[in-house]
N, C-alpha and C positions, 0 to 999 in steps of 0.2 A: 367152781363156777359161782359167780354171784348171785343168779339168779333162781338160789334155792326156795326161796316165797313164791316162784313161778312153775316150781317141779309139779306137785297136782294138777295144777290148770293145763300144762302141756299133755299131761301123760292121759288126762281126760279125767283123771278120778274128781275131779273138783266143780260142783254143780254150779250153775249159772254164772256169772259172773268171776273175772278172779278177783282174788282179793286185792285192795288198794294196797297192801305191802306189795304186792308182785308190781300192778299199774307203777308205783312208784319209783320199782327196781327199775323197770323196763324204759322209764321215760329218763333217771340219771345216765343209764349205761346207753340208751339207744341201740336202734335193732341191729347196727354190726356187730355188738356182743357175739353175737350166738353165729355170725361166719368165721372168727377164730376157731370153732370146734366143728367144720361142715368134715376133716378129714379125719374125726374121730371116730373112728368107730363103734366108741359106747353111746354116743350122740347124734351121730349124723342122722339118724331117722327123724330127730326132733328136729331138727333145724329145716327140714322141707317137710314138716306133718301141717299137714291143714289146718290143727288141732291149736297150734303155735301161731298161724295165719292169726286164726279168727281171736286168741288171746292177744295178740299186738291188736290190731283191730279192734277190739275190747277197750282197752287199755288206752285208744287214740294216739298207739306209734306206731308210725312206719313199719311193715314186715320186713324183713330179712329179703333181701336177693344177693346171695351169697350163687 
């Protein structure tokens, strides 16, 4: 996954804002990234966690509606 600058922010460990490496991941890839992996099941929790919401929304991209 590319978007291993955004693994903290998702999982929640990562306090306020995420970091501008992840904002930066999230704005080249755009938020379909993360519906290739909605039928993983190491992942799939992340990709409808609110947690992900409010980092896309952070970040000024579009969430995911996978």
């Amino acid at each position: 996954m590319q978007l291993s600058p955004c693994v903290s922010a998702f999982a929640g460990e990562a306090q306020g804002a995420p970091s501008s490496a992840c904002c930066s991941k999230l704005k080249a890839q755009g938020s379909s990234c993360l519906c290739l992996y909605k039928d993983d099941p190491k992942v799939r929790r992340i990709v409808s966690s609110s947690r992900t919401k409010r980092v896309f929304n952070a970040c000024k991209v579009p969430a995911p509606n996978c």
